[in-house]
PLY file of the C-alpha trace (Angstrom):
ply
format ascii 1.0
element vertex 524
property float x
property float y
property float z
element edge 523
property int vertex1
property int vertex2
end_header
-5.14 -39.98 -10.14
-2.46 -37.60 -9.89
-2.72 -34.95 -6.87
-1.42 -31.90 -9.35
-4.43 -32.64 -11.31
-6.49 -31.49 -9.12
-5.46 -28.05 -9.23
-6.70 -27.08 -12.69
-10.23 -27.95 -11.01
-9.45 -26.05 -7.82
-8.44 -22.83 -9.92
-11.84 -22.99 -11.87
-13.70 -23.09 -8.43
-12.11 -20.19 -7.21
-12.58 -18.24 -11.03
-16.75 -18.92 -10.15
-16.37 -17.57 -6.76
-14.57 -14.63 -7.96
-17.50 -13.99 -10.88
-19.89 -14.86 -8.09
-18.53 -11.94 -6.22
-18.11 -9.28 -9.01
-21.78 -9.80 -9.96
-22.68 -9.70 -6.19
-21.01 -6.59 -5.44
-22.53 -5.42 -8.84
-26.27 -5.41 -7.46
-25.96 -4.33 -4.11
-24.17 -0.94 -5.99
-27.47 -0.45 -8.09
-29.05 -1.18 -4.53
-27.78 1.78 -3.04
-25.81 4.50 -4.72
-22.39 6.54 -3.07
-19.21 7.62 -4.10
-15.97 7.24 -2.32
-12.80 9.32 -3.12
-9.32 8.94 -2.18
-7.10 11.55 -3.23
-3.35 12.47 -2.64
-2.83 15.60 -4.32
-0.30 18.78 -4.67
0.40 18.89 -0.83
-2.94 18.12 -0.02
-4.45 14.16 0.93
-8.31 13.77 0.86
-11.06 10.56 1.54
-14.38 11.97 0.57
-17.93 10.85 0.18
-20.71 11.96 -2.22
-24.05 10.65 -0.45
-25.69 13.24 -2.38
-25.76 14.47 -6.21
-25.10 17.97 -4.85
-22.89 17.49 -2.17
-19.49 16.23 -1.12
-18.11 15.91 2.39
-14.05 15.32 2.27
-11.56 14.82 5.49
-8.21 16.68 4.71
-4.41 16.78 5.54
-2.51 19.44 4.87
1.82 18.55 3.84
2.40 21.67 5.21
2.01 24.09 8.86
-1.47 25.26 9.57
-2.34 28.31 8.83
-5.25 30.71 7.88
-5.68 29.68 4.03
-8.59 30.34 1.51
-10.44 27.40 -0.06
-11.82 27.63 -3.46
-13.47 25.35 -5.62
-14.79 24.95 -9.54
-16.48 22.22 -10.97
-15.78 21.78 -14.66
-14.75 25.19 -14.50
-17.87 26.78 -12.61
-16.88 28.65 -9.43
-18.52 27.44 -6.64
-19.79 28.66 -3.09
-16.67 28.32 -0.75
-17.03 24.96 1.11
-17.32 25.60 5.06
-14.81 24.35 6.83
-14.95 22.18 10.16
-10.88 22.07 11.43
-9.89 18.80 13.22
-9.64 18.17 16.37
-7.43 15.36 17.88
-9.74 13.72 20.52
-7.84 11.26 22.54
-6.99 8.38 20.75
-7.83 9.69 17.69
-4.01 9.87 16.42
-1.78 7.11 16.59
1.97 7.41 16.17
4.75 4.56 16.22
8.43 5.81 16.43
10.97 3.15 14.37
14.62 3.07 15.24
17.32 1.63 12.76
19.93 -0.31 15.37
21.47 -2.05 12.64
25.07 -0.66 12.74
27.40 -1.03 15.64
29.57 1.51 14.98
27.20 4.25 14.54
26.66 5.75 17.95
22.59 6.16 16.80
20.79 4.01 18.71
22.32 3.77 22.55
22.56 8.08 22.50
21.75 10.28 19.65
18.25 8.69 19.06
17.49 8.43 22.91
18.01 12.02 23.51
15.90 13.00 19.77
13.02 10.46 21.02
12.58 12.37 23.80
12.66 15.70 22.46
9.94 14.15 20.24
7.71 12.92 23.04
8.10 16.36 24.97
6.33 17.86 22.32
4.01 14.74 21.83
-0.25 15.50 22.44
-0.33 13.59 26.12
-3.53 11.81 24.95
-2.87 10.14 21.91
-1.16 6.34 21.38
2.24 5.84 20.54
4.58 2.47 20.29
7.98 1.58 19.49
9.70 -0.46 17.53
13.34 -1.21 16.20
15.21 -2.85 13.08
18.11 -4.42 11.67
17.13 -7.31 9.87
13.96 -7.90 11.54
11.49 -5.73 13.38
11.49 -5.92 17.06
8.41 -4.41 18.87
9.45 -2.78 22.06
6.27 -1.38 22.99
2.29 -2.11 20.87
0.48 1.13 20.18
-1.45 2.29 23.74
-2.34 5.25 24.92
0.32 7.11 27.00
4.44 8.65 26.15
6.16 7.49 29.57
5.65 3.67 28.95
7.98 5.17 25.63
10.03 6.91 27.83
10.78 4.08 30.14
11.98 1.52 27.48
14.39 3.53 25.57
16.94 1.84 27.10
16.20 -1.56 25.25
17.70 0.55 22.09
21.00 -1.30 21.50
22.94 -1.48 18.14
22.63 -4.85 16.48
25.53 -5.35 13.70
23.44 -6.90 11.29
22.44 -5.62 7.73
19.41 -3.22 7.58
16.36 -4.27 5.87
14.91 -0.82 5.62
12.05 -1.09 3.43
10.64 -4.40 4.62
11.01 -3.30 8.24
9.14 0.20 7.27
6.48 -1.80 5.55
5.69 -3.38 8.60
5.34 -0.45 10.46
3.44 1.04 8.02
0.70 -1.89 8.11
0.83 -2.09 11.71
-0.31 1.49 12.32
-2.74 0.79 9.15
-4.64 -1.93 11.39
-4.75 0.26 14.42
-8.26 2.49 14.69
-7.15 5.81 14.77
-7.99 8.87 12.46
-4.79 10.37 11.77
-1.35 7.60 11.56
2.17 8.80 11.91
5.37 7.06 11.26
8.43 8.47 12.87
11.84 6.52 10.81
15.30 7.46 12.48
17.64 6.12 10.65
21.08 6.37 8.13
19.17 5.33 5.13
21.49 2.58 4.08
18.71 -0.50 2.85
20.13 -4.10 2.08
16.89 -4.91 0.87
16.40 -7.42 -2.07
12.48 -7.99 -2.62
11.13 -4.34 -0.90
11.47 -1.07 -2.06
10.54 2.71 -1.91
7.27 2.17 -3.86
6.09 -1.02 -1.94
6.48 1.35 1.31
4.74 4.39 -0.55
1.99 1.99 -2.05
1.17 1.17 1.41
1.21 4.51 3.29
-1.40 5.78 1.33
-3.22 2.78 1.20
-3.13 2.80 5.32
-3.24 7.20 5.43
0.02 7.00 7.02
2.39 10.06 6.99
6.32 9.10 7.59
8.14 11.36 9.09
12.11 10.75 8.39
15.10 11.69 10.71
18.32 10.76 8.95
21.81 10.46 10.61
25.19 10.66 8.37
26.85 7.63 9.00
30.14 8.80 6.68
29.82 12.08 4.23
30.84 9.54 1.21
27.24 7.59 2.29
24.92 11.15 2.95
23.03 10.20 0.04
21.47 7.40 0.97
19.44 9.86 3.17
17.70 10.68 -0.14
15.58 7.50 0.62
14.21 9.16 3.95
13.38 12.78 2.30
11.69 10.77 -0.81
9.79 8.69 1.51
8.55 11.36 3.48
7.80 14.07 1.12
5.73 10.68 -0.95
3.66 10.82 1.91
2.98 13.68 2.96
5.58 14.53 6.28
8.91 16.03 6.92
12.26 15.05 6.82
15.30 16.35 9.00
19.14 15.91 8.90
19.90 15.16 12.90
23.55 15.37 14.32
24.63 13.69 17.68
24.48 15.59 20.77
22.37 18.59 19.02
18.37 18.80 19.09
16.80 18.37 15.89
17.13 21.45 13.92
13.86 23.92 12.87
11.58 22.75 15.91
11.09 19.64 13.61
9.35 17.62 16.45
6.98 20.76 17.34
6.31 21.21 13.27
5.65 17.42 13.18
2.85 17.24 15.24
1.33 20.22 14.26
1.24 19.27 10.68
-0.08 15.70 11.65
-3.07 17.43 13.45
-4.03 20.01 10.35
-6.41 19.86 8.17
-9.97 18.94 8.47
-13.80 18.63 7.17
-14.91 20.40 3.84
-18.08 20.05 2.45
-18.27 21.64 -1.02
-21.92 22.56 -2.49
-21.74 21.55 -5.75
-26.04 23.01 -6.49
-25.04 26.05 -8.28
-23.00 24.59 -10.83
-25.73 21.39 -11.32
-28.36 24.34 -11.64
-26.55 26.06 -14.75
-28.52 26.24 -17.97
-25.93 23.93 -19.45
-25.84 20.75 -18.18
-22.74 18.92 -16.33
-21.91 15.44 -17.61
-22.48 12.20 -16.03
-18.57 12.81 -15.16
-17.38 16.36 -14.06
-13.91 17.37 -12.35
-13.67 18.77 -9.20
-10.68 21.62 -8.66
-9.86 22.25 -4.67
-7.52 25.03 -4.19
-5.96 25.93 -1.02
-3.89 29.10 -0.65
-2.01 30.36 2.29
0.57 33.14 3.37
3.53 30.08 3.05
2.42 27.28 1.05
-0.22 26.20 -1.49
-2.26 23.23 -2.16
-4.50 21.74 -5.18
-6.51 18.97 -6.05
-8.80 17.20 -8.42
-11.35 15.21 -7.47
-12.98 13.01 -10.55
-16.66 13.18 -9.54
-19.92 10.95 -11.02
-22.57 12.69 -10.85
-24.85 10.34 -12.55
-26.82 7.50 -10.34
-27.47 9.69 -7.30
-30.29 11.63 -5.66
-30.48 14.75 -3.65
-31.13 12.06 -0.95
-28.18 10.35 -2.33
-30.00 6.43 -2.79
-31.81 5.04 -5.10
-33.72 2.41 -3.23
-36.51 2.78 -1.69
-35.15 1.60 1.97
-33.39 4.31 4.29
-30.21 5.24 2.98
-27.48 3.76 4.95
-23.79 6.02 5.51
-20.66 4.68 5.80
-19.30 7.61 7.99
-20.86 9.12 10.31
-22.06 11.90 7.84
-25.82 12.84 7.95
-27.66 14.08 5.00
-29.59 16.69 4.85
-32.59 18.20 3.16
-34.22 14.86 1.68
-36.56 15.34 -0.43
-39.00 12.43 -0.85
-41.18 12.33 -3.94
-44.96 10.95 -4.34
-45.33 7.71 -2.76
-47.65 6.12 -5.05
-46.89 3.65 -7.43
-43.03 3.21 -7.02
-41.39 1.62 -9.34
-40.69 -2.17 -8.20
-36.83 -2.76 -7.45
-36.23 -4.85 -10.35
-36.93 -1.70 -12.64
-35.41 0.71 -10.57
-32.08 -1.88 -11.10
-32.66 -2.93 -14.44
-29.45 -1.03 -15.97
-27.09 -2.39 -13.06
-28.26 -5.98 -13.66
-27.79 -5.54 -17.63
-24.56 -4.48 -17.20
-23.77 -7.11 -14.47
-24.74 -9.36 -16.78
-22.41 -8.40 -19.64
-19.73 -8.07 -17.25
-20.13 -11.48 -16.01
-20.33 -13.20 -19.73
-17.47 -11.06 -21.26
-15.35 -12.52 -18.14
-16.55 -16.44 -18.44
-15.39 -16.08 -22.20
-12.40 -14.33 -21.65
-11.29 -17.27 -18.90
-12.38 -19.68 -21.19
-10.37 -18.16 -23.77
-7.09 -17.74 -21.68
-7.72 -21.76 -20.25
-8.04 -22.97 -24.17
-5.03 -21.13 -25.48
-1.94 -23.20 -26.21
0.81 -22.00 -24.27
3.54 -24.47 -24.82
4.89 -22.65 -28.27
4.23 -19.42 -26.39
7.30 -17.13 -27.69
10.30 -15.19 -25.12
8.52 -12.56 -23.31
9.76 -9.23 -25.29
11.58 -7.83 -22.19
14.25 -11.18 -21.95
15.36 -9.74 -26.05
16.32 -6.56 -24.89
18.27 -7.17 -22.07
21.91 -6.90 -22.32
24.11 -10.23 -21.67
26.48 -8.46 -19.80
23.60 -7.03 -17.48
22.01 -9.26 -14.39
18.44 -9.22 -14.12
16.69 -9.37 -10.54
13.73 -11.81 -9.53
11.62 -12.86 -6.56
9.13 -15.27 -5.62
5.86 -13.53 -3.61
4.04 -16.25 -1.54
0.39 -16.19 -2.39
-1.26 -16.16 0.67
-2.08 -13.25 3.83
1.62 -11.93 4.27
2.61 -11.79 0.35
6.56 -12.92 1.54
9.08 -11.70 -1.37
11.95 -14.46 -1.70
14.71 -13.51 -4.02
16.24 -16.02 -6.63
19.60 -15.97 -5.95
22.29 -17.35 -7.67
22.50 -19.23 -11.29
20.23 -22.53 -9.86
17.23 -21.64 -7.44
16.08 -24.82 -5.57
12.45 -25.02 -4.16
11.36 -28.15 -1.90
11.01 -29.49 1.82
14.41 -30.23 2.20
17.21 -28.10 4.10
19.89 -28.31 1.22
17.20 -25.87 -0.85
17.69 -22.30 -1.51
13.58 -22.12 -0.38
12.95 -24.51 1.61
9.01 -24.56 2.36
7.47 -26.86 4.88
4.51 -28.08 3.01
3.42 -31.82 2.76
2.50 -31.43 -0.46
6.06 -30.23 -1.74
8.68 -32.96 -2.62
11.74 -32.70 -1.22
13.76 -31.42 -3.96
10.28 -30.45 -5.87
11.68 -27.27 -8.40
14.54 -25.48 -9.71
14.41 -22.10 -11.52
17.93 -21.70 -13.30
19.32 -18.24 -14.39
20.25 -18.55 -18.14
23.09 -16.16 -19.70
20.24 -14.67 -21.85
19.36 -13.46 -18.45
16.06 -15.35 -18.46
14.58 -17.49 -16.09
13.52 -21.05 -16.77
11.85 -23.57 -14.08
12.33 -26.97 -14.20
10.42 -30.17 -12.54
12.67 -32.39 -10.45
10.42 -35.32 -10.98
8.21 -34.41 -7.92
5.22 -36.23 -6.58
2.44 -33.34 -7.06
3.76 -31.92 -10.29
4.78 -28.05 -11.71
2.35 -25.79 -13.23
2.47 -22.36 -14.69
-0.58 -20.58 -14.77
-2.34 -23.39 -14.37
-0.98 -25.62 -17.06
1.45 -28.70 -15.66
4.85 -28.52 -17.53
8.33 -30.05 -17.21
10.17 -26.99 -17.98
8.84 -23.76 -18.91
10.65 -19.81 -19.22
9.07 -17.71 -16.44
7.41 -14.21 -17.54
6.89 -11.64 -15.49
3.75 -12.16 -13.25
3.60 -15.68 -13.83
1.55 -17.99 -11.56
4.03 -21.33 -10.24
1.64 -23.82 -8.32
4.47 -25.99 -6.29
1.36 -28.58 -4.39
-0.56 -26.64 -2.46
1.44 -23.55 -2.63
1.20 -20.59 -5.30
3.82 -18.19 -5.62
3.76 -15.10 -7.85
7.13 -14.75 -10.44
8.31 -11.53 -10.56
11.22 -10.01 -12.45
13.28 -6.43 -13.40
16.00 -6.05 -15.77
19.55 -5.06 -14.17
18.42 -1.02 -15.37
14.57 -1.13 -14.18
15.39 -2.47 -10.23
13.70 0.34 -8.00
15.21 2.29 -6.17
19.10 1.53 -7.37
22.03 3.86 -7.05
25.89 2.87 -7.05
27.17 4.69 -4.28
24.80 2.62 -1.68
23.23 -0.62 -1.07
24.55 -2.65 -3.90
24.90 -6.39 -1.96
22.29 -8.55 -1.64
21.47 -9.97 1.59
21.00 -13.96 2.03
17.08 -15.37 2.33
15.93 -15.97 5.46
11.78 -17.07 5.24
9.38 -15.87 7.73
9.12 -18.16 10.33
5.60 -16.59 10.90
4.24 -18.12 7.48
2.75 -21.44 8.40
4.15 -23.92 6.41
7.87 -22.04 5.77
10.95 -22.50 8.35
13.99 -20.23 8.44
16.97 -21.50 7.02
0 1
1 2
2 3
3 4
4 5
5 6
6 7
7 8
8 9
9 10
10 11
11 12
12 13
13 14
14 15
15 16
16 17
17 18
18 19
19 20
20 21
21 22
22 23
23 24
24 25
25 26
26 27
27 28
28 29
29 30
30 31
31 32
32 33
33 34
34 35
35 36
36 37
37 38
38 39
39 40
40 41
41 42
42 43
43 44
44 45
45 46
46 47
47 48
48 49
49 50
50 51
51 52
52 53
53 54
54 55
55 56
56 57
57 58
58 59
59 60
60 61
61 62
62 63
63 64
64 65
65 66
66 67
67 68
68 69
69 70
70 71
71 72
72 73
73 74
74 75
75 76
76 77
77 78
78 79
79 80
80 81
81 82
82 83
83 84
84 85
85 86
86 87
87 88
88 89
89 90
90 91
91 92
92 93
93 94
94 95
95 96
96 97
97 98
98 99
99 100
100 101
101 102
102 103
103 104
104 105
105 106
106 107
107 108
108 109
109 110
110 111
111 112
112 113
113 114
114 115
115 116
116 117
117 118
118 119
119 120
120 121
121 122
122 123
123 124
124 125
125 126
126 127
127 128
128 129
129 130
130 131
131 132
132 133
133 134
134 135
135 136
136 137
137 138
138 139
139 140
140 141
141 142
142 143
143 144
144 145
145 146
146 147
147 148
148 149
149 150
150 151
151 152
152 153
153 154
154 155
155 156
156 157
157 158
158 159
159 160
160 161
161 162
162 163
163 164
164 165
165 166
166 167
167 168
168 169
169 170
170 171
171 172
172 173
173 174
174 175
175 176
176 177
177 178
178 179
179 180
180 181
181 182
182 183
183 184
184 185
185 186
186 187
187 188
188 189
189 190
190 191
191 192
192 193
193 194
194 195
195 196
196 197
197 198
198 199
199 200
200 201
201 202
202 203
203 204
204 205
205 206
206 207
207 208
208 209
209 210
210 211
211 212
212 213
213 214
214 215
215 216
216 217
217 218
218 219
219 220
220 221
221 222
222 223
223 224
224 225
225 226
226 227
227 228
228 229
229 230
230 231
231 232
232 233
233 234
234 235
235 236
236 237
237 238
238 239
239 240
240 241
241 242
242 243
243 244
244 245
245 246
246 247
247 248
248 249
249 250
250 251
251 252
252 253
253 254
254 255
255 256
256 257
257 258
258 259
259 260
260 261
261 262
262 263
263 264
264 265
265 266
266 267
267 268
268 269
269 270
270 271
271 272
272 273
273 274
274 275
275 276
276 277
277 278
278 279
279 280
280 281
281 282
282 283
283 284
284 285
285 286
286 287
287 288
288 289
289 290
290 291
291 292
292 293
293 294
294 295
295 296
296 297
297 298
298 299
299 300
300 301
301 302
302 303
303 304
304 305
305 306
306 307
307 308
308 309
309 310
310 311
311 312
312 313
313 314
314 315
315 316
316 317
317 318
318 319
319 320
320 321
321 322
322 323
323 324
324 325
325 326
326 327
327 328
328 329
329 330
330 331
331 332
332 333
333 334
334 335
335 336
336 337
337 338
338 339
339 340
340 341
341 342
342 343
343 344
344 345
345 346
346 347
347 348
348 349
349 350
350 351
351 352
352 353
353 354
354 355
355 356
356 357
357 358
358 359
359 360
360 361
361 362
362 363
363 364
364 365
365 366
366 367
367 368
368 369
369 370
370 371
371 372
372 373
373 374
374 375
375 376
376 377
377 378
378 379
379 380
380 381
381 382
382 383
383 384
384 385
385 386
386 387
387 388
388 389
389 390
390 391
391 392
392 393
393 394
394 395
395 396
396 397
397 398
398 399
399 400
400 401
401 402
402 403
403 404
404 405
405 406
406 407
407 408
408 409
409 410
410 411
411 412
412 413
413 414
414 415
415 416
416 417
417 418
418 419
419 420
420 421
421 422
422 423
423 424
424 425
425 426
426 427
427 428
428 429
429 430
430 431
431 432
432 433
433 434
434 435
435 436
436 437
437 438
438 439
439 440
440 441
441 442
442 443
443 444
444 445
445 446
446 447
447 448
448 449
449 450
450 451
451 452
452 453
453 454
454 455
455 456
456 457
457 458
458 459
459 460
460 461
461 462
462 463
463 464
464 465
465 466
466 467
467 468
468 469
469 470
470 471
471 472
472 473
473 474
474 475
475 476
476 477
477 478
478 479
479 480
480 481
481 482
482 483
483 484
484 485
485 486
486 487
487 488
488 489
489 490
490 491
491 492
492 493
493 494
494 495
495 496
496 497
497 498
498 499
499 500
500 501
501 502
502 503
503 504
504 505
505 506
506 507
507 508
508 509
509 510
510 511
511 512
512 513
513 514
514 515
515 516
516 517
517 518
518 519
519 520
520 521
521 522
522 523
């Protein structure tokens, strides 16, 4: 038997564990009812949780100085009671900030003085009982110092801060930073990026770093350095990132302290905010009645700065005790309810009743997704027609592509050059050390038509394409490639739709190194 045929039957496994799931997570919702919330609005970020029908409990940041401000509130346009307001307080080891350095250019006197002397300034004005680390990047991230508790463990390993020479890999190196903190148990997450904003990235850009700051509730706070006035606007990339997420951005100058108390205003805007809960009764005891659905309005208004937000509530499914099962309800935050009211105890209905609607609709859900995968696995795909975005490109214009490894890390690979080579040998653009991977296993070539096409160099285990084997076979965007045991994830963007592209920047492409932390890939 052929080993590639054995994937097909693999990737059908996986589709029933994946339905399995869906209708798992299904019935434990019409188990017990509650509403989560995550919200980045106009200079405002919330998480908030409905446990009951006529209340809402939200944590808050603020993208701006505290200050005395007035809260208001409407739902569907009803005025409500002004929440009550519980401010935060940093308890130690509640915030946890990691300070990256760019030491990628050599002739930039950044790194060995100017950032030394703006780190400290920074951890002068540091909370003395929080956790901080340090890191630094050129084209890989270098951890000086894990997040701990303390600033003069900081302090005493500035002097490992020397420039590098090699191209910066800005976004990738911020990513990592970014999921770093993410992983780290803390309340509030800061990320403090001193840099000159030039990226030589080629897979990661400003909305994979954005993507996962609010994923992770992690505010970046940029500190950009002018490397030449005919390169100051690649400090855009800074300001963007930070105002995305909710910090503040500064222009810093050697030999000068950061201008506008920007380290004082950092921390303080990292500690503001803090608990609302908003009594949503009144407007659920109007003659009319609210929806199943309803929007939520937050206001905040202050003597310098404003803030709104809209929260997209459901108010159908829950309870003034906020479950619908007859067993305790159980809260994901330490946030108690109050004012239960139990009704008569006899005769309750039996589970199975109180859950009949979630099971019915589990049950749709589950055979409207075994007929559409049936569907997709039937269709023929070898006629299948050039994707419409290949027709509109213009000859003269070079697309850009990457391979993303399908596994814990999600590695972005770029296809460089006109021929692409994938297998376990050295000579390969990727070379992946997989047992399952010929030697010379693929090639995806780069056509004039600036499409991509993938080709089968006679390997042992076979090519397929979203799960169909094929010799050769144009690549669409978000196309599945099993290579053996190994899936990677086609992506592609014409020459005009790159992120985060400007002329008068980073416009080369830096060579492909793999992550010699992915088991199974060795650098090149």
């Amino acid at each position: 038997m052929d080993p590639g045929s054995i994937m097909p039957t693999a990737d059908g496994a996986r589709r029933k564990c994946v339905c399995a799931a869906g209708a798992a997570a299904l019935l434990w919702a019409g188990a017990v009812t509650a509403y989560n919330y995550h919200v980045y609005g106009d200079g405002v970020q919330l998480a908030c949780w409905q446990m009951e029908r006529s209340r809402l409990v939200c944590d808050y940041r603020r993208f701006a100085a505290p200050e005395a401000e007035q809260i208001t509130a409407r739902l569907a346009g009803r005025e409500l009671p002004t929440p009550s307001l519980t401010p935060y307080s940093a308890e130690p080891g509640s915030n946890a900030v990691m300070f990256l350095v760019d030491v990628s250019d050599a002739e930039l006197p950044v790194a060995p003085v100017a950032v030394r002397e703006h780190l400290l300034e920074l951890l002068d004005a540091a909370p003395a009982r929080q956790h901080y680390g340090l890191a630094s990047f050129a084209n890989e991230v270098e951890l000086h110092a894990p997040l701990a508790p303390g600033r003069e463990r900081i302090r005493n390993l500035l002097g490992e801060l020397t420039p590098g020479g090699e191209p910066a890999e800005m976004y990738r190196s911020t990513l990592e930073a970014v999921r770093l903190l993410g992983h780290y148990p803390a309340r509030r997450r800061a990320l403090f990026l001193l840099s000159d904003g030039l990226a030589d990235d080629s897979a990661y850009f400003h909305d994979d770093v954005v993507a996962a700051a609010r994923q992770y509730d992690v505010a970046i706070f940029g500190i950009g350095y002018v490397k030449s006035p005919a390169l100051a606007a690649a400090l855009e990339r800074l300001r963007r990132l930070a105002a995305a997420t909710g910090g503040l951005y500064v222009t810093a100058q050697a030999g000068a302290a950061l201008p506008r108390n920007f380290a004082a205003r950092a921390f303080a805007q990292l500690a503001g905010g803090g608990r609302l809960v908003v009594d949503l009764a009144p407007a659920l005891a109007d003659t009319v009645p609210l929806p199943s659905e309803a929007l939520l309005e937050l206001h905040w208004q202050g003597a310098m700065s404003s803030a709104s937000a809209h929260v997209p509530l459901r108010l159908g499914g829950l309870t003034e005790a906020g479950a619908t099962s007859s067993a305790p309800p159980v809260a994901p935050l330490p946030i108690q309810a109050t004012g239960v009211q139990r009704g008569p105890p006899a005769q309750p209905p039996g589970w199975f009743g109180r859950n009949l609607l979630w099971i019915g609709f589990g049950a749709v859900v589950l055979l409207a997704g075994g007929m559409l995968a049936w569907f997709l696995k039937r269709r023929p795909r070898d006629g299948r027609q050039e994707p419409a975005w290949a027709k509109t490109l213009e000859l003269n214009a070079r697309s850009f592509a990457y391979l993303e490894i399908q596994d814990e890390l999600h590695t972005r690979h770029p296809v460089s050059g006109e021929t692409f080579r994938i297998g376990r040998h050295a000579d390969n653009e990727l070379m992946v050390a997989d047992a399952s991977i010929s030697r010379f296993h693929a090639e995806i070539k780069h056509e004039l038509n600036s499409r991509y096409v993938i080709r089968d160099l006679e390997s042992l285990n076979g090519v397929y394409v979203n799960g169909r084997k094929t010799r050769t076979a144009i690549l669409s965007n978000g196309d599945l490639i099993e290579l053996g045991d190994v899936t990677v994830k086609f992506t592609v963007f014409a020459a005009h739709d790159r992120p985060d592209l400007d002329g008068n920047t980073d416009s080369t492409v830096t060579p492909f190194r793999p992550s010699n932390k992915k088991k199974g890939l060795r650098p090149i």
